[in-house]
Structures are given as structure tokens and as C-alpha cells.
PDB file of N, CA, C and O in Angstrom:
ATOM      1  N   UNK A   1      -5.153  -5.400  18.038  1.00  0.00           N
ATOM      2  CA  UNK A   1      -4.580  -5.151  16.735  1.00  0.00           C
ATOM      3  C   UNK A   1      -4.516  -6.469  15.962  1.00  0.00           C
ATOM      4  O   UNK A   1      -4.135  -7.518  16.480  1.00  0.00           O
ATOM      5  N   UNK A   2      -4.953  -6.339  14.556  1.00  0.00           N
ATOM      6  CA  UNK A   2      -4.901  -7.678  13.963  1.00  0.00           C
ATOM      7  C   UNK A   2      -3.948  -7.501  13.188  1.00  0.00           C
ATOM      8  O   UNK A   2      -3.919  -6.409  12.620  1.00  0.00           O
ATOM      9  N   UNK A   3      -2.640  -8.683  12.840  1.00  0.00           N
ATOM     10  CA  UNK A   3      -1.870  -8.414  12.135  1.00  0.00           C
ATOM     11  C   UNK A   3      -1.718  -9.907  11.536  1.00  0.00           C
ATOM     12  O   UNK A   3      -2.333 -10.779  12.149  1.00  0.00           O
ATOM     13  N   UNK A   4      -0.800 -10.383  10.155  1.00  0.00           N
ATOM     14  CA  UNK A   4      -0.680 -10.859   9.456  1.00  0.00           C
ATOM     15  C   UNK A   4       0.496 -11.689  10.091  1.00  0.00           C
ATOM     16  O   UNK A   4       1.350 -11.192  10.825  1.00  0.00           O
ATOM     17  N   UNK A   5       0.443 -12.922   9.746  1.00  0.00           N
ATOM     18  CA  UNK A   5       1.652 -14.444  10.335  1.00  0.00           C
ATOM     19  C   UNK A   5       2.755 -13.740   9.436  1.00  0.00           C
ATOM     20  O   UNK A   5       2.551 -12.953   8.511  1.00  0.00           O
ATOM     21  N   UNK A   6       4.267 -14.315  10.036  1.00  0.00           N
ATOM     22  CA  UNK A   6       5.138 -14.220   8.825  1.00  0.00           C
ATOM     23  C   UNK A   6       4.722 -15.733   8.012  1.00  0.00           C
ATOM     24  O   UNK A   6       4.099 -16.593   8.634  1.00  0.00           O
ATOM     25  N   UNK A   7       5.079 -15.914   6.769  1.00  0.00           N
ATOM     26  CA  UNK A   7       4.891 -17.131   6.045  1.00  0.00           C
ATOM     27  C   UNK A   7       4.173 -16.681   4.520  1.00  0.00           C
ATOM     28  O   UNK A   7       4.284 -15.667   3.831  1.00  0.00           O
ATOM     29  N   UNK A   8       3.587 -17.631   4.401  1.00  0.00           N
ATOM     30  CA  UNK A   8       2.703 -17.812   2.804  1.00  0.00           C
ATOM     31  C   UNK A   8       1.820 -16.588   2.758  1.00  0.00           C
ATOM     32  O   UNK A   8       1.083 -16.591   3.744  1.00  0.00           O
ATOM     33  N   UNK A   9       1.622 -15.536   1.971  1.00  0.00           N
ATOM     34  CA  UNK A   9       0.444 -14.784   1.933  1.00  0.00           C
ATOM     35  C   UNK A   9      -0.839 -15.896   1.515  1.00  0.00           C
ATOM     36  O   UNK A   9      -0.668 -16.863   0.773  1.00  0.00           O
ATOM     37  N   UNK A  10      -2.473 -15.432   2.326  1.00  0.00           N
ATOM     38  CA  UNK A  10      -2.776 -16.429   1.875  1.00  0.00           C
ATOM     39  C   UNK A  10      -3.549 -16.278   0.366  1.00  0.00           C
ATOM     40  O   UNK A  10      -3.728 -15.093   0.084  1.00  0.00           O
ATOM     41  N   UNK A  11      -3.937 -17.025  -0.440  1.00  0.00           N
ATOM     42  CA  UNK A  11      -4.423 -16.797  -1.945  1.00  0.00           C
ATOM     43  C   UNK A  11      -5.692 -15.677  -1.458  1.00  0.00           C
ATOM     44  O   UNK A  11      -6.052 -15.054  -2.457  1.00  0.00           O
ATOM     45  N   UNK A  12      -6.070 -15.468  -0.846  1.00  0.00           N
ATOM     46  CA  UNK A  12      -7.204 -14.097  -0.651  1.00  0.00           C
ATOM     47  C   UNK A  12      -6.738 -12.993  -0.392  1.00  0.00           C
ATOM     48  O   UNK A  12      -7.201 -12.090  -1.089  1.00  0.00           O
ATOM     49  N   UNK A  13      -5.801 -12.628   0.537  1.00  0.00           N
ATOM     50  CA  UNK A  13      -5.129 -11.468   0.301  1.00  0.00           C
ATOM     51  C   UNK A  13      -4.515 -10.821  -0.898  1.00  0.00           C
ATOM     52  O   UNK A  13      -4.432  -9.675  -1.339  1.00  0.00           O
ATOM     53  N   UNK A  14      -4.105 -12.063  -1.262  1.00  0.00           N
ATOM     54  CA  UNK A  14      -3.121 -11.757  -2.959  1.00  0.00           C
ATOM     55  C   UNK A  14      -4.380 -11.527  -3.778  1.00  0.00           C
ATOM     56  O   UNK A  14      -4.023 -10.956  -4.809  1.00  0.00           O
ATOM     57  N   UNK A  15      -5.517 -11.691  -3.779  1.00  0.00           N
ATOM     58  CA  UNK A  15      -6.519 -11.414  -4.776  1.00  0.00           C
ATOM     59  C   UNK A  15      -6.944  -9.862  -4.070  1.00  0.00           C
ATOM     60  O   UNK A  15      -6.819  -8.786  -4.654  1.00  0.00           O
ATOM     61  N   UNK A  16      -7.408 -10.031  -2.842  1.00  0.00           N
ATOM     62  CA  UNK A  16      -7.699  -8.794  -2.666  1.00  0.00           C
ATOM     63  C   UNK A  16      -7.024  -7.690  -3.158  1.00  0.00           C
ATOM     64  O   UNK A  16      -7.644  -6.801  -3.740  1.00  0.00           O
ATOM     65  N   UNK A  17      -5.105  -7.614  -2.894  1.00  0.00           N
ATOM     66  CA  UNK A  17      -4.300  -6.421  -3.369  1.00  0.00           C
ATOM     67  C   UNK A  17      -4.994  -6.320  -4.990  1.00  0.00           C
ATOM     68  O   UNK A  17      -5.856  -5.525  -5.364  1.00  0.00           O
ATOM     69  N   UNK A  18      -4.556  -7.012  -5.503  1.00  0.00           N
ATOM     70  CA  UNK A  18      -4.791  -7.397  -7.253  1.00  0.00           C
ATOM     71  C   UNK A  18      -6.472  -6.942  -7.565  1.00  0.00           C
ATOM     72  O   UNK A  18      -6.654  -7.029  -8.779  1.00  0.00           O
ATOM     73  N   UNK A  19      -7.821  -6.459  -6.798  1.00  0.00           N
ATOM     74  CA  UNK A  19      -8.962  -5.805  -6.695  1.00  0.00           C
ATOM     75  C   UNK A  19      -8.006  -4.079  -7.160  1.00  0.00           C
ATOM     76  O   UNK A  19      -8.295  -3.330  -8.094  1.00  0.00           O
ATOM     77  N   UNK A  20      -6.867  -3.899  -6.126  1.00  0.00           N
ATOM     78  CA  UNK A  20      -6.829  -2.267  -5.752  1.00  0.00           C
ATOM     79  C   UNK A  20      -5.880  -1.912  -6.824  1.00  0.00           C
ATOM     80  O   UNK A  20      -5.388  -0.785  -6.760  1.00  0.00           O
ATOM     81  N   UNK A  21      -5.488  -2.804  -7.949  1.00  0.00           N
ATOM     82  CA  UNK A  21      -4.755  -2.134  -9.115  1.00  0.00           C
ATOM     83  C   UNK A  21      -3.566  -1.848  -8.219  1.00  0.00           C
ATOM     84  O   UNK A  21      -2.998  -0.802  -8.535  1.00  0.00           O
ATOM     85  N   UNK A  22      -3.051  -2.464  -7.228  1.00  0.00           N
ATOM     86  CA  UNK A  22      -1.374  -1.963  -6.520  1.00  0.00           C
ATOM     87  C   UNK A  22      -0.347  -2.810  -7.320  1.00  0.00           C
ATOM     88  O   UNK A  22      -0.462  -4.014  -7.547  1.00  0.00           O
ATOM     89  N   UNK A  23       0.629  -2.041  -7.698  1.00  0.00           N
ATOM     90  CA  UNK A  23       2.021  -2.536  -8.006  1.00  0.00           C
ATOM     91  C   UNK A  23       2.719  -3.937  -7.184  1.00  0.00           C
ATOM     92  O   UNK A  23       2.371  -4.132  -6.019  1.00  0.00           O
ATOM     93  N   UNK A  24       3.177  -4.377  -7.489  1.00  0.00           N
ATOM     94  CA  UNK A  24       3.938  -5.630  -6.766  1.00  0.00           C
ATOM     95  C   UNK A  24       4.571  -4.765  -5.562  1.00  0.00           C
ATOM     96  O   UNK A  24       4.300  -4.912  -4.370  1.00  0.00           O
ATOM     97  N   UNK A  25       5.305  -4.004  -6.018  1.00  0.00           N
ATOM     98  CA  UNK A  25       6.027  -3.290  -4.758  1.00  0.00           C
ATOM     99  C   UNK A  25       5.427  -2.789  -3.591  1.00  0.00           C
ATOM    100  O   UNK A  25       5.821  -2.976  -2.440  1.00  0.00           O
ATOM    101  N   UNK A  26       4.033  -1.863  -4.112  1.00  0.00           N
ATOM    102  CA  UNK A  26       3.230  -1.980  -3.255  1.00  0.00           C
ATOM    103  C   UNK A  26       2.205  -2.850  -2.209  1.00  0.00           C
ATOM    104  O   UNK A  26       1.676  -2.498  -1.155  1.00  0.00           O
ATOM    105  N   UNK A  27       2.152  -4.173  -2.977  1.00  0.00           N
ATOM    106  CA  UNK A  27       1.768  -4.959  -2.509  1.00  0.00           C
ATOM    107  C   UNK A  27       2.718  -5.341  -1.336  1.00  0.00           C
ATOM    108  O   UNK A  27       2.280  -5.299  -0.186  1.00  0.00           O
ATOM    109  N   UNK A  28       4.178  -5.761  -1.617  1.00  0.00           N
ATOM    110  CA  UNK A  28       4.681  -5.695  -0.591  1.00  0.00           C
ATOM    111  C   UNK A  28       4.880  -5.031   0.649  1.00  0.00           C
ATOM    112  O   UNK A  28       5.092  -5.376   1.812  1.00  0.00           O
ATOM    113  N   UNK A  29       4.728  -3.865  -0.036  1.00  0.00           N
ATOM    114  CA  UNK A  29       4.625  -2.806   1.443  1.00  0.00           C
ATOM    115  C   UNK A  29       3.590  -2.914   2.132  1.00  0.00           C
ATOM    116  O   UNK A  29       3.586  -2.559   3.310  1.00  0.00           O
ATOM    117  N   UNK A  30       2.275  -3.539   1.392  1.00  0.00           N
ATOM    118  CA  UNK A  30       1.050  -3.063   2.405  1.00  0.00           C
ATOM    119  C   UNK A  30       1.121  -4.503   3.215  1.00  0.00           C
ATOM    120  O   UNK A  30       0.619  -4.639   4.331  1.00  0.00           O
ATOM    121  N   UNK A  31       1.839  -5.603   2.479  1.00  0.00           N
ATOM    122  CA  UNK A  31       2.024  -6.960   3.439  1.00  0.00           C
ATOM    123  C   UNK A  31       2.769  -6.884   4.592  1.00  0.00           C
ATOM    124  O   UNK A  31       2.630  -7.720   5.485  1.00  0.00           O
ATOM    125  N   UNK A  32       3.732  -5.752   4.686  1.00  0.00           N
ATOM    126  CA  UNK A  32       4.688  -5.609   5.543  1.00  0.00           C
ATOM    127  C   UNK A  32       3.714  -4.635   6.616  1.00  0.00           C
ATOM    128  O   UNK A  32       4.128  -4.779   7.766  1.00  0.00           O
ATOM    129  N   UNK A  33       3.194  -4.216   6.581  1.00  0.00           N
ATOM    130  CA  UNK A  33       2.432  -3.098   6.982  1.00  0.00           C
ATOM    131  C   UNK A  33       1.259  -3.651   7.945  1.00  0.00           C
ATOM    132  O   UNK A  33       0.935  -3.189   9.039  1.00  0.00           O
ATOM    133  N   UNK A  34       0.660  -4.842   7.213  1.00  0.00           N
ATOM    134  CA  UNK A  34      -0.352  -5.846   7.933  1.00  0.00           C
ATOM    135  C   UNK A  34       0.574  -6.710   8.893  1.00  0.00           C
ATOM    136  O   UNK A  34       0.321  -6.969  10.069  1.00  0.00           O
ATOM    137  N   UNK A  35       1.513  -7.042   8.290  1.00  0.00           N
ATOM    138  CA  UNK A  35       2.612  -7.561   9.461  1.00  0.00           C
ATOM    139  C   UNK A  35       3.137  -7.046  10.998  1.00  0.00           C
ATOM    140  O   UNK A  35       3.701  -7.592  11.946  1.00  0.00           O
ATOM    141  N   UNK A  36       2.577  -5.545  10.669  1.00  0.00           N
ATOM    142  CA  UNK A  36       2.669  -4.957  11.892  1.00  0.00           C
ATOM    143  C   UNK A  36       4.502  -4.336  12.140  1.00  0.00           C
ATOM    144  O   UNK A  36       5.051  -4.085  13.213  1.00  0.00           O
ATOM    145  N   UNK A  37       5.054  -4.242  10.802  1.00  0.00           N
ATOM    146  CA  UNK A  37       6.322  -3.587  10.611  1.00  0.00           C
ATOM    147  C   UNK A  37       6.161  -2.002  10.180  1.00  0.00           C
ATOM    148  O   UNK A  37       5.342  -1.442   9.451  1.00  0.00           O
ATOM    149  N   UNK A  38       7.446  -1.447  11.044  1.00  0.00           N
ATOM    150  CA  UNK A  38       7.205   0.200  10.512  1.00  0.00           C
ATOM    151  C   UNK A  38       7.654   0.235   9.759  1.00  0.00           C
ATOM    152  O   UNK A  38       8.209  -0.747   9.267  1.00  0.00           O
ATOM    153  N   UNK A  39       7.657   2.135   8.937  1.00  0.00           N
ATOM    154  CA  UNK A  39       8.055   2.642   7.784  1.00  0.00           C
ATOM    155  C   UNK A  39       9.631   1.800   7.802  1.00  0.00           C
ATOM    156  O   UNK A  39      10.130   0.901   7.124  1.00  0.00           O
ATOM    157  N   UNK A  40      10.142   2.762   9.141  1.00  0.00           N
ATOM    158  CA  UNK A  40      11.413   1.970   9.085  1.00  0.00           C
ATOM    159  C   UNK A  40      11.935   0.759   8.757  1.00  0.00           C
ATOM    160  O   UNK A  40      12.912   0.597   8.025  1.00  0.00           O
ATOM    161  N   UNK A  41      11.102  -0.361   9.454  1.00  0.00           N
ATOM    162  CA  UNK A  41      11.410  -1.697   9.309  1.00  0.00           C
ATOM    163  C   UNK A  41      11.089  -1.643   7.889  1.00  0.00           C
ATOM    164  O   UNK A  41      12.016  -1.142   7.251  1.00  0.00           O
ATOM    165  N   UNK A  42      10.371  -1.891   7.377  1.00  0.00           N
ATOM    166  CA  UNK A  42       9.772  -1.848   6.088  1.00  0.00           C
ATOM    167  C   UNK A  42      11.032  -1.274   5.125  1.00  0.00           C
ATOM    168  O   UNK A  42      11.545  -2.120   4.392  1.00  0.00           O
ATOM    169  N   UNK A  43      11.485  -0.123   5.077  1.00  0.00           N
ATOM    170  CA  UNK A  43      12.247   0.316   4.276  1.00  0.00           C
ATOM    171  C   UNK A  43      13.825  -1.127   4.336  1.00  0.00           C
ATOM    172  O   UNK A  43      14.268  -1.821   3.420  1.00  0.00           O
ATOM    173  N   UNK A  44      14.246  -1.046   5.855  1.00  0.00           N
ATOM    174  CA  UNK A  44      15.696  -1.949   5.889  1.00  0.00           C
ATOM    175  C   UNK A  44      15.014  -3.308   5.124  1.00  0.00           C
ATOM    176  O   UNK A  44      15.777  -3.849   4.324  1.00  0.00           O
ATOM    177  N   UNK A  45      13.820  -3.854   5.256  1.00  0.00           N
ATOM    178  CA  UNK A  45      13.759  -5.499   4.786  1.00  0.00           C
ATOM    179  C   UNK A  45      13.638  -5.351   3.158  1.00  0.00           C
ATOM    180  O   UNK A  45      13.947  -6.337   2.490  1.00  0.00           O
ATOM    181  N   UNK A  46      13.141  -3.992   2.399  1.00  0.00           N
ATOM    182  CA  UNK A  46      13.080  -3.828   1.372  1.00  0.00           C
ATOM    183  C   UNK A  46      14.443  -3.421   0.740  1.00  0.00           C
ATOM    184  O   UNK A  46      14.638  -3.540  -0.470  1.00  0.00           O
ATOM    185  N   UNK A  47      15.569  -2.837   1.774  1.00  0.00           N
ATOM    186  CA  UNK A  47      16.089  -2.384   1.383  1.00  0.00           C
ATOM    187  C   UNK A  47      15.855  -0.440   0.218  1.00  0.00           C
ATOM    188  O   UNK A  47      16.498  -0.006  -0.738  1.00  0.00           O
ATOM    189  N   UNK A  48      14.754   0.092   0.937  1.00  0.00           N
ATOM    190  CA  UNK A  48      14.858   1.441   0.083  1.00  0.00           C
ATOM    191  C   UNK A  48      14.719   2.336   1.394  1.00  0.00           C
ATOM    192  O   UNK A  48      14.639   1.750   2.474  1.00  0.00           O
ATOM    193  N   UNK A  49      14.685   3.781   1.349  1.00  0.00           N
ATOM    194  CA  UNK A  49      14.738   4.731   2.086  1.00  0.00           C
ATOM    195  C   UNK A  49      13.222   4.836   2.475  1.00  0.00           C
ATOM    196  O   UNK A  49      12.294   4.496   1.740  1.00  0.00           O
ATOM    197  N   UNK A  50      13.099   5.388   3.812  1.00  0.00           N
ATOM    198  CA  UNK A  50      12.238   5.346   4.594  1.00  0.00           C
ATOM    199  C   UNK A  50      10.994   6.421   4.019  1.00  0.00           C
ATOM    200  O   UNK A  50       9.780   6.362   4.216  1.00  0.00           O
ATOM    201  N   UNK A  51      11.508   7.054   3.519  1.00  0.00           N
ATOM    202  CA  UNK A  51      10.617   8.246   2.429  1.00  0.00           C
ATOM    203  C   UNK A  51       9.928   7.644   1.193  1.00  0.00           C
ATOM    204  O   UNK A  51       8.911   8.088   0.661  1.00  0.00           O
ATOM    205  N   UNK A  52      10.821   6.283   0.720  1.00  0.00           N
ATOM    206  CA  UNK A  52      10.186   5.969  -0.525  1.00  0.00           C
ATOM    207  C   UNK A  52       9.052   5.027  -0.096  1.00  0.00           C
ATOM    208  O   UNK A  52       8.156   4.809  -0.911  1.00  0.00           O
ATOM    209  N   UNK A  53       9.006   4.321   1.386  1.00  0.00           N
ATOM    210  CA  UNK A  53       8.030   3.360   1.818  1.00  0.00           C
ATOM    211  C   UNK A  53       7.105   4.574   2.099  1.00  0.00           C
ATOM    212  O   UNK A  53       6.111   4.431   1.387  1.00  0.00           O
ATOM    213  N   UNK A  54       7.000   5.874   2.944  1.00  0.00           N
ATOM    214  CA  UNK A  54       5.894   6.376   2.952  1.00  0.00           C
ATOM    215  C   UNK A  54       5.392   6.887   1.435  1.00  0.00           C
ATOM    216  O   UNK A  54       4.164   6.967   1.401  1.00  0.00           O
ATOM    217  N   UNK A  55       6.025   7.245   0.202  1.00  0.00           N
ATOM    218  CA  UNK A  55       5.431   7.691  -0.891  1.00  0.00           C
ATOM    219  C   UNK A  55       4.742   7.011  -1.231  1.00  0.00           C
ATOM    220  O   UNK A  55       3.735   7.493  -1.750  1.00  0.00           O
ATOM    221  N   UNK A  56       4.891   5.056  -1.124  1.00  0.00           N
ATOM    222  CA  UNK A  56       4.454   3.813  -1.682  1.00  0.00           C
ATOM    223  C   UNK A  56       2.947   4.008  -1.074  1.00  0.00           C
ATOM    224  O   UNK A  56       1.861   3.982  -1.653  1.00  0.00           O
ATOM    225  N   UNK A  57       3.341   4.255   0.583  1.00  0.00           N
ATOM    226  CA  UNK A  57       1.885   4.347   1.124  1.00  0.00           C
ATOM    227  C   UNK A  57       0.772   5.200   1.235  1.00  0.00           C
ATOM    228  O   UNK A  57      -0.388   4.959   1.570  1.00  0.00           O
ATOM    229  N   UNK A  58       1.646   6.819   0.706  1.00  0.00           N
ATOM    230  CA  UNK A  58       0.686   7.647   0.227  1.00  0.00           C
ATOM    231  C   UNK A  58      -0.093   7.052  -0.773  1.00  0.00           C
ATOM    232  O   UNK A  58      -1.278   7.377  -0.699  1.00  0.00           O
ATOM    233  N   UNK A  59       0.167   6.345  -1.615  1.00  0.00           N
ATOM    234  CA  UNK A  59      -0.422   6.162  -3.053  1.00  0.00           C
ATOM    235  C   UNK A  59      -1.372   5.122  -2.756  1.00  0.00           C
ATOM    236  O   UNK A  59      -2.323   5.116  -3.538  1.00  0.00           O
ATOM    237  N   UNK A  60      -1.403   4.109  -1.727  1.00  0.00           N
ATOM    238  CA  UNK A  60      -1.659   2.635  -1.724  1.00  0.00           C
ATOM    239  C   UNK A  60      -3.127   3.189  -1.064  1.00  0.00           C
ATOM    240  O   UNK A  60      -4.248   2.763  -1.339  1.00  0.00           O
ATOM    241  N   UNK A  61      -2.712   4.448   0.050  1.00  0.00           N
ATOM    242  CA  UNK A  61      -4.175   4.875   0.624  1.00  0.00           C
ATOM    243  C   UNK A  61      -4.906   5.935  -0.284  1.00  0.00           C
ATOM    244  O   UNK A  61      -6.051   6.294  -0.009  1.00  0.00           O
ATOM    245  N   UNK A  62      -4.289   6.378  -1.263  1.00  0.00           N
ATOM    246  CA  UNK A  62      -5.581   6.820  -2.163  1.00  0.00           C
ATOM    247  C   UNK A  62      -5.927   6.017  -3.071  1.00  0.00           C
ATOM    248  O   UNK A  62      -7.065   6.315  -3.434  1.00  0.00           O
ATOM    249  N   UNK A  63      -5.544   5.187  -3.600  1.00  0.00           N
ATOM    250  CA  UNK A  63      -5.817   4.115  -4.569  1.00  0.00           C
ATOM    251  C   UNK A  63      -6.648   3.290  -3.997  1.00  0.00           C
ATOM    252  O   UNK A  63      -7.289   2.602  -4.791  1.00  0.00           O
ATOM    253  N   UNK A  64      -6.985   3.021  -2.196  1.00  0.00           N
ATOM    254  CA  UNK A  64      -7.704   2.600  -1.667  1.00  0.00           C
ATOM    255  C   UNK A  64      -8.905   3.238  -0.725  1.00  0.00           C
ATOM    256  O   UNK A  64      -9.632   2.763   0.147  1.00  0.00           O
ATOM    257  N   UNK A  65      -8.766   4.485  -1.294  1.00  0.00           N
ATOM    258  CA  UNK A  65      -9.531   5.452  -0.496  1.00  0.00           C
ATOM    259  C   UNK A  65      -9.590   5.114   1.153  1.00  0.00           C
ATOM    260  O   UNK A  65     -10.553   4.746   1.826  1.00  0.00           O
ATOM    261  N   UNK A  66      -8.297   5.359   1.522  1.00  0.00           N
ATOM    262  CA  UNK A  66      -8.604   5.073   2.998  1.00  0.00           C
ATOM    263  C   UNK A  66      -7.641   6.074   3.769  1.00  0.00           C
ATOM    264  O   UNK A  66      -7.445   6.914   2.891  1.00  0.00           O
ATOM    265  N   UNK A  67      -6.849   6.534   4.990  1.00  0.00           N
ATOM    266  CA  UNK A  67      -6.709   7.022   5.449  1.00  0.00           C
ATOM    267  C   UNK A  67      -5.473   7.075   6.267  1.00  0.00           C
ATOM    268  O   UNK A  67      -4.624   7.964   6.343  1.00  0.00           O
ATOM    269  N   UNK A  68      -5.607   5.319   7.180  1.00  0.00           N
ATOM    270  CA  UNK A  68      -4.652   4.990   8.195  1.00  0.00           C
ATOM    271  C   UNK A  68      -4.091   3.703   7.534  1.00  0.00           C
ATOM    272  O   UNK A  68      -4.275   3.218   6.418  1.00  0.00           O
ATOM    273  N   UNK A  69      -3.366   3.323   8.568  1.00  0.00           N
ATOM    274  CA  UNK A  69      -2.588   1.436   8.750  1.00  0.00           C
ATOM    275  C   UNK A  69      -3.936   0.986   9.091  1.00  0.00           C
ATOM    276  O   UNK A  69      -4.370   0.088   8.369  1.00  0.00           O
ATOM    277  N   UNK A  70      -4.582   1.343   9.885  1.00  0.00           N
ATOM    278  CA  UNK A  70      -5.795   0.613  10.473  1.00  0.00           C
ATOM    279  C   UNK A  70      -7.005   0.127   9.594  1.00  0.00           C
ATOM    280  O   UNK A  70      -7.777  -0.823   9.463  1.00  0.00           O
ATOM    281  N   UNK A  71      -6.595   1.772   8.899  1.00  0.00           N
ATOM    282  CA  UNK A  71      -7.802   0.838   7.739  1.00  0.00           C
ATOM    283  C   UNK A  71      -7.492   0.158   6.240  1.00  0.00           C
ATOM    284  O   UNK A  71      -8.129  -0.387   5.338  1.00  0.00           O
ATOM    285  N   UNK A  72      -6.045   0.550   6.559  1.00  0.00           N
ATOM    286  CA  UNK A  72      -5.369  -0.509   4.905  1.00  0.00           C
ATOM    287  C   UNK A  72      -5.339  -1.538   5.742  1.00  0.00           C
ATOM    288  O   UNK A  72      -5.189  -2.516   5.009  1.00  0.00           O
ATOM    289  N   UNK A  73      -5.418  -2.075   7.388  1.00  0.00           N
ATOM    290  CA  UNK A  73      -5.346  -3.854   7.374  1.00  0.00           C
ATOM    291  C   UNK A  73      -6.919  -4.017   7.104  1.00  0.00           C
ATOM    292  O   UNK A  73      -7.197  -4.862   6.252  1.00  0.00           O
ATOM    293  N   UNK A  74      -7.966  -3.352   7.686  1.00  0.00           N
ATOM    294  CA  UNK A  74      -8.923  -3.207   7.340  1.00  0.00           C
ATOM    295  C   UNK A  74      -9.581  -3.897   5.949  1.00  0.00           C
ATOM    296  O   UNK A  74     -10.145  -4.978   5.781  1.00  0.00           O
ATOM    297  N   UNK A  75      -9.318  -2.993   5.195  1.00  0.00           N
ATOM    298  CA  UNK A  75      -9.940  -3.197   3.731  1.00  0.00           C
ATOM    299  C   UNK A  75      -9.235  -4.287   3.653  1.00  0.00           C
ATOM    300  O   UNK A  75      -9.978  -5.263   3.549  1.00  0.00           O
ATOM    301  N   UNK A  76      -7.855  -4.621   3.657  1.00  0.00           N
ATOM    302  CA  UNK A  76      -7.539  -5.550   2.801  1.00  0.00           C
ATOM    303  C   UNK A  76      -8.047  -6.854   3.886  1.00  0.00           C
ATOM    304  O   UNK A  76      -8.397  -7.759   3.128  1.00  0.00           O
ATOM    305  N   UNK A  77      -8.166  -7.155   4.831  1.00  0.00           N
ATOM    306  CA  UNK A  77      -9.071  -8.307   5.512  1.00  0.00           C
ATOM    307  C   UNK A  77     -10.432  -8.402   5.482  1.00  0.00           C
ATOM    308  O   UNK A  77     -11.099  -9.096   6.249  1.00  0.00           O
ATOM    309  N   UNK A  78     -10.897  -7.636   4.510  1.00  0.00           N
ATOM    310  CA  UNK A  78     -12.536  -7.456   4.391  1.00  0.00           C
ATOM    311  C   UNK A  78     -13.019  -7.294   5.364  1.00  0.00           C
ATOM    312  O   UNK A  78     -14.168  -7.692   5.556  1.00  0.00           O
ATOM    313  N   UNK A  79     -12.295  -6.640   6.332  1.00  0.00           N
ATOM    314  CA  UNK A  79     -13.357  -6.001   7.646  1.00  0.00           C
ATOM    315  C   UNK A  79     -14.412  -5.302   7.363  1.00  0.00           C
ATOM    316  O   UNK A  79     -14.143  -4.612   6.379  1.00  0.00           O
ATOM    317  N   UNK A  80     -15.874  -5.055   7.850  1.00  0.00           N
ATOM    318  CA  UNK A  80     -16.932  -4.260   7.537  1.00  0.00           C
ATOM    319  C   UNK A  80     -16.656  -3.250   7.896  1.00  0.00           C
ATOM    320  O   UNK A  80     -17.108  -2.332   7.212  1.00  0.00           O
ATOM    321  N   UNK A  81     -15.935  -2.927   8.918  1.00  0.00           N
ATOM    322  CA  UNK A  81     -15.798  -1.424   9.443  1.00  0.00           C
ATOM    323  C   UNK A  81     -14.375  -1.061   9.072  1.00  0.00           C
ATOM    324  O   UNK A  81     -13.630  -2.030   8.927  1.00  0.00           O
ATOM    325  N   UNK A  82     -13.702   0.471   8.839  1.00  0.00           N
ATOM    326  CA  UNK A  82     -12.575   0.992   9.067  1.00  0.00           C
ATOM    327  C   UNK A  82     -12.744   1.237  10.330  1.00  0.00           C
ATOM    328  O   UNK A  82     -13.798   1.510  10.903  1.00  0.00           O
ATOM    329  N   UNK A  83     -11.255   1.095  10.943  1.00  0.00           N
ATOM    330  CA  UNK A  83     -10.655   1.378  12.609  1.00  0.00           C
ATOM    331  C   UNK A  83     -10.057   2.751  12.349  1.00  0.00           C
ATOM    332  O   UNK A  83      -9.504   3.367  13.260  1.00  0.00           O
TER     333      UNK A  83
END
């Protein structure tokens, strides 16, 4: 599993989100997400309900035409393949 350091996003990721037209908020979620944190975790560090992090991520995987976690770390690391 490849997942994301805690620390600095690096300036390529932040360009990549900013390719998929995602919201700041969303951006955060999908950073938290590459981090290898659940809905759950995700919701307590954001502070919102665990329903509003999956709505964020319904949207983040059609806006990215993709499917899983696997393939939102995917796309957003410019992997050639979805997992």
C-alpha cells in the first residue's frame, strides 16, 4: 500500500488535486485518504460527521472518474495503472 508522509503536501500533489477542479475541502479529504486515514479518522481530524466525509468522497470519485481509495491514491500519484 502506498501512502502519503504526515508533513508538507508536496507542490505536485497540490497541482495534481487543482487538474480535478476539487474544492479545498475536498482536497483535504483526498490528502487524508492518501494518508491512509479512515472515513472515521478523517471525519474526527476534520471535525465533520462521518457521512459528510463519504459524500465529499462520493463526489471526489466521480469528478475523478474512478471508483476506490486505491485508485484516488492512484490517479493522484500519477500511477499508470488503477489498483
Amino acid at each position: 500500500m502506498i501512502m502519503l508522509d504526515e508533513g508538507p503536501i508536496p507542490e505536485q500533489i497540490i497541482s495534481r488535486l487543482n487538474e480535478f477542479d476539487l474544492t479545498k475541502r475536498q482536497q483535504e479529504v483526498v490528502i487524508l485518504v492518501i494518508r491512509g486515514l479512515s472515513n472515521n479518522e478523517i471525519a474526527a481530524r476534520l471535525n465533520i460527521c462521518e457521512q459528510t466525509v463519504t459524500d465529499y468522497l462520493h463526489d471526489v470519485f466521480k469528478k475523478m472518474e474512478i471508483h476506490s481509495r486505491s485508485g484516488l491514491t492512484a490517479k493522484v500519484l500519477g500511477l499508470n495503472h488503477q489498483l
